[in-house]
C-alpha positions as a printed NumPy array, in Angstrom:
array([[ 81.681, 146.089,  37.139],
       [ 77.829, 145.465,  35.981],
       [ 75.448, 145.882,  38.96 ],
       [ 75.09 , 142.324,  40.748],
       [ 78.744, 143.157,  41.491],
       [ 78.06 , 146.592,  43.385],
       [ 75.1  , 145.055,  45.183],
       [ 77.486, 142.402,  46.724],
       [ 80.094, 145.19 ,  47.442],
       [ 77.607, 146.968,  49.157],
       [ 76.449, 143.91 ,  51.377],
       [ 79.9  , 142.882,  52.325],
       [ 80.622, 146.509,  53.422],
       [ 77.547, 147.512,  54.754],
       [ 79.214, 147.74 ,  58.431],
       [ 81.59 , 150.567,  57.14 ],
       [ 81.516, 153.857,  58.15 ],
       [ 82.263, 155.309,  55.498],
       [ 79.557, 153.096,  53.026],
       [ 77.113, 153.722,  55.7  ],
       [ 77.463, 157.472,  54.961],
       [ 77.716, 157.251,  51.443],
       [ 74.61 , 155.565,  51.281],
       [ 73.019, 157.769,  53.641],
       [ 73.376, 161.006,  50.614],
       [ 71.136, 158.715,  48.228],
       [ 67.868, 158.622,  50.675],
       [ 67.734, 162.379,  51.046],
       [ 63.884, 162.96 ,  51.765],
       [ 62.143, 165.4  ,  49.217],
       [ 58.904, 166.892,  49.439],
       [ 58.564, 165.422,  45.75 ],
       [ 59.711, 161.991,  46.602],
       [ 57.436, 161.858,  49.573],
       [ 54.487, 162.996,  48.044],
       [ 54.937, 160.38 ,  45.26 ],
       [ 55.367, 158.061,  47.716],
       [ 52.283, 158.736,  49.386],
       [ 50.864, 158.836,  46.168],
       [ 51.993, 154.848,  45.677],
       [ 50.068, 152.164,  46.853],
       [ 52.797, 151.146,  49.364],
       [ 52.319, 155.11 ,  50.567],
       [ 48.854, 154.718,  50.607],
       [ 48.647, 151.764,  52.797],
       [ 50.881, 153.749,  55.754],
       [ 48.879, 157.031,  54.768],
       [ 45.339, 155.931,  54.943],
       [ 45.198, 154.279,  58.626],
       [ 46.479, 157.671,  60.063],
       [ 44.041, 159.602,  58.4  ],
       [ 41.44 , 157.373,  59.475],
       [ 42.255, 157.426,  62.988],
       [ 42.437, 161.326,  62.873],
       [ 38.669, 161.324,  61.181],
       [ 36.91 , 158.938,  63.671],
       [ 38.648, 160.94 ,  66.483],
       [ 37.829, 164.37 ,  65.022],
       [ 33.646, 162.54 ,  64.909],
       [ 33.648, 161.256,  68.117],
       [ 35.068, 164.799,  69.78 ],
       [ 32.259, 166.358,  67.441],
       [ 29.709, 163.725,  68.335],
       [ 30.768, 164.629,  71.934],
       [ 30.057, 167.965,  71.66 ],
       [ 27.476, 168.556,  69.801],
       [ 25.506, 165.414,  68.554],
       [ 22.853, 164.909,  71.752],
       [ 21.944, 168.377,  71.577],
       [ 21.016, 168.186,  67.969],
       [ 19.153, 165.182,  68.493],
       [ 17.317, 166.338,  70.99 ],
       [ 15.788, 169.55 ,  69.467],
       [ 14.866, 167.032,  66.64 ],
       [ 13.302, 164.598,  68.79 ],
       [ 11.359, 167.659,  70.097],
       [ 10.427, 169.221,  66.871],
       [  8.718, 165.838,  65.869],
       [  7.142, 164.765,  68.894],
       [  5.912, 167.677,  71.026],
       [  5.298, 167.142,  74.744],
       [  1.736, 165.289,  74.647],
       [  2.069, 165.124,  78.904],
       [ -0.826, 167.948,  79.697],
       [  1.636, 168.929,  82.273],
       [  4.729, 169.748,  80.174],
       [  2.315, 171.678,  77.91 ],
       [  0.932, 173.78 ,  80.897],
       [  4.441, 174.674,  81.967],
       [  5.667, 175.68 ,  78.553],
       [  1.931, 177.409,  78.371],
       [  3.154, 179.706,  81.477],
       [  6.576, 180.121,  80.872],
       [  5.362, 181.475,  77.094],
       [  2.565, 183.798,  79.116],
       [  5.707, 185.005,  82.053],
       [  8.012, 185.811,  78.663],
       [  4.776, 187.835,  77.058],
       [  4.025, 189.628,  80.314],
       [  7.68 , 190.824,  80.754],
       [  8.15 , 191.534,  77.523],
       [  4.947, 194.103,  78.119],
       [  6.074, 195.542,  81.174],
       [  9.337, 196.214,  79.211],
       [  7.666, 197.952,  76.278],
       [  5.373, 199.786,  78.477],
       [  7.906, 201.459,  80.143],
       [  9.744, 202.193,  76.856],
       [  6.45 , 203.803,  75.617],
       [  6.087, 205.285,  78.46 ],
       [  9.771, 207.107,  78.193],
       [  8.935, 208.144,  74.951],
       [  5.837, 209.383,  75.165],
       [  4.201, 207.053,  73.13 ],
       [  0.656, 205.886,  73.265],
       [  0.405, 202.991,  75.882],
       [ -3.043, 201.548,  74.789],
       [ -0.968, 200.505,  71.447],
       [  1.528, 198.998,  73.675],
       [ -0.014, 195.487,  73.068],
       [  0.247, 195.327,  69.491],
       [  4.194, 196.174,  69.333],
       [  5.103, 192.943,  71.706],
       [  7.171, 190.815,  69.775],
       [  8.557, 186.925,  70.53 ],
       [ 11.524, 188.591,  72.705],
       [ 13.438, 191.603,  73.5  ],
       [ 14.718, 192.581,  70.298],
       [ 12.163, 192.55 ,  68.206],
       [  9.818, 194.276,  70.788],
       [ 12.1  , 197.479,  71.066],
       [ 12.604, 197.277,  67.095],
       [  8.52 , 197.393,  66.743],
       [  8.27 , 200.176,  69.85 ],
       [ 11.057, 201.773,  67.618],
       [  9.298, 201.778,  64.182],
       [  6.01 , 202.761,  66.238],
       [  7.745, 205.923,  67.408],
       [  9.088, 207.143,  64.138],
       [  5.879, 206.539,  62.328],
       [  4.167, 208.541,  65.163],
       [  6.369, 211.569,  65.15 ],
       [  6.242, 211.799,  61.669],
       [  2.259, 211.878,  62.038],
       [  2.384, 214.28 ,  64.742],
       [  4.897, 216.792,  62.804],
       [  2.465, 216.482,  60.05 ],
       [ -0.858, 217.427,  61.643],
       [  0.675, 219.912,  63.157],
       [  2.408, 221.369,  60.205],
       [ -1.848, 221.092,  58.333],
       [ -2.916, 223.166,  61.754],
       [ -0.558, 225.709,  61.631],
       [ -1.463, 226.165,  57.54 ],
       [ -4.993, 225.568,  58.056],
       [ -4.953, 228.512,  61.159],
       [ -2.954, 231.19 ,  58.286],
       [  0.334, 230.518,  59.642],
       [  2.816, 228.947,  57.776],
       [  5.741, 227.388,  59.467],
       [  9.216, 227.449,  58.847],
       [ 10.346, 223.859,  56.864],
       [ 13.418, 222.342,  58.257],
       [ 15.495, 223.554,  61.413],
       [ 15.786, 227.486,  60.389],
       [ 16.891, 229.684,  63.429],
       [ 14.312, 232.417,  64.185],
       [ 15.079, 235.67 ,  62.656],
       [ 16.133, 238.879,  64.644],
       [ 17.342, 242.423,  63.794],
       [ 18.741, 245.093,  66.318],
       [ 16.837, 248.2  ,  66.753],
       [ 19.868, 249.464,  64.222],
       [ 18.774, 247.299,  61.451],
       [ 15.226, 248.162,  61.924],
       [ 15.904, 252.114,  61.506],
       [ 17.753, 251.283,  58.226],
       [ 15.106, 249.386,  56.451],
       [ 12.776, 250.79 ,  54.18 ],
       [  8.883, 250.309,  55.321],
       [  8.167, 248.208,  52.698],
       [ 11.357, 245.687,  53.957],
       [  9.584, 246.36 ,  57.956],
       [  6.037, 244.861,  56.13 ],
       [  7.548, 241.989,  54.894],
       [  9.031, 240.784,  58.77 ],
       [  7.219, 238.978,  61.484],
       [  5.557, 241.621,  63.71 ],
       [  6.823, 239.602,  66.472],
       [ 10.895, 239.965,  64.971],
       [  9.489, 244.128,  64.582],
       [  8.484, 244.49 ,  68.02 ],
       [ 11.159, 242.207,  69.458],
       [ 13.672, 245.229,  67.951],
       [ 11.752, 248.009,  69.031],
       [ 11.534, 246.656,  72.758],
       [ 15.627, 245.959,  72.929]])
C-alpha cells in the first residue's frame, strides 16, 4: 500500500465514524505547532489582521482619552493668549493665587512665631512649596536664635548647659555629706535650692 492508495481510502471513508475519529488524534493542537504556524506565512496572514484591529482600537481609545488634552496644552505653550482680555484674566487669577497663598503663609508665620515682614519672600508658585520655604525659614531661624542666645549667655559669664541636660539637684542630705570644696564647685542656685527644702 504506497500512499496515493491511503489517500483514496481515506476519501472513500471519510463519512465513518470511526475514520472520522482516527483522524481527529493526528490534528491534536500544540503550543509548538501553533506557534510555528503563526510563525508561517499562511499563520501570518490570519495573525496580522487581528493584531491590527486590536492596535488601531487600543489608539483610538487612547486618542479618546487623552489626545485633545495634549494638544491643547501644546497649542497653548506655542501660541499664548494674544486677546488683552484672556491675558488680564490669567493676570488676576495669577495675583488671587499669590494673595492666598500670602494669607496662608502669614498665618503659618504667624503660628510659629516667625517674622511676618519676611513673609513675602517665602511665597512660592503654590501651596507646597510655600509651606516647604516657611519651613526651611523656621529652622534656619531657630537655629539663629539658639545661637545668639547661647553668645549672650557666654558673653554675660554664664555658660549654658549644651544639649537637653536635666537641671541638677541634691537633697539637703547630699549637701551635708559633701566636702566644701565639692559645695564650691555647684550652682549656688542647686546649694540654696537644698538648704531651703
Amino acid at each position: 500500500m504506497n500512499l496515493e492508495d491511503i489517500k483514496k481510502f481515506f476519501e472513500e471513508q471519510k463519512d465513518n465514524e470511526d475514520v472520522k475519529n482516527y483522524l481527529q488524534g493526528f490534528s491534536q493542537v500544540t503550543p509548538d505547532g501553533v506557534t510555528s504556524f503563526l510563525e508561517s506565512e499562511e499563520g501570518k496572514k490570519i495573525l496580522q489582521p487581528r493584531l491590527d484591529s486590536y492596535f488601531t482600537k487600543g489608539l483610538e481609545t487612547w486618542k479618546s482619552n487623552n489626545l485633545k488634552k495634549l494638544v491643547d496644552e501644546e497649542v497653548k505653550k506655542q501660541n499664548p493668549p494674544s486677546n488683552p482680555l484672556e491675558q488680564k484674566l490669567q493676570e488676576l487669577e495669577r495675583q488671587l493665587l499669590l494673595k492666598d497663598l500670602k494669607a496662608q503663609a502669614l498665618n503659618v508665620a504667624t503660628e510659629q512665631k516667625l517674622p511676618v515682614k519676611l513673609v513675602d519672600y517665602f511665597v512660592g508658585e503654590d501651596e507646597e512649596q510655600t509651606l516647604a520655604n516657611l519651613k526651611t525659614l523656621q529652622e534656619v531661624f531657630d537655629t539663629h536664635i539658639n545661637e545668639r542666645v547661647q553668645d549672650q549667655l557666654k558673653a554675660g559669664g554664664i555658660n549654658p548647659p549644651s544639649g537637653n541636660t536635666p537641671p541638677v539637684t541634691i537633697t539637703k542630705e547630699q549637701l551635708k555629706g559633701m566636702s566644701s570644696e565639692d559645695i564650691m564647685k555647684l550652682d549656688p542656685k542647686v546649694v540654696n535650692e537644698a538648704l531651703k527644702n
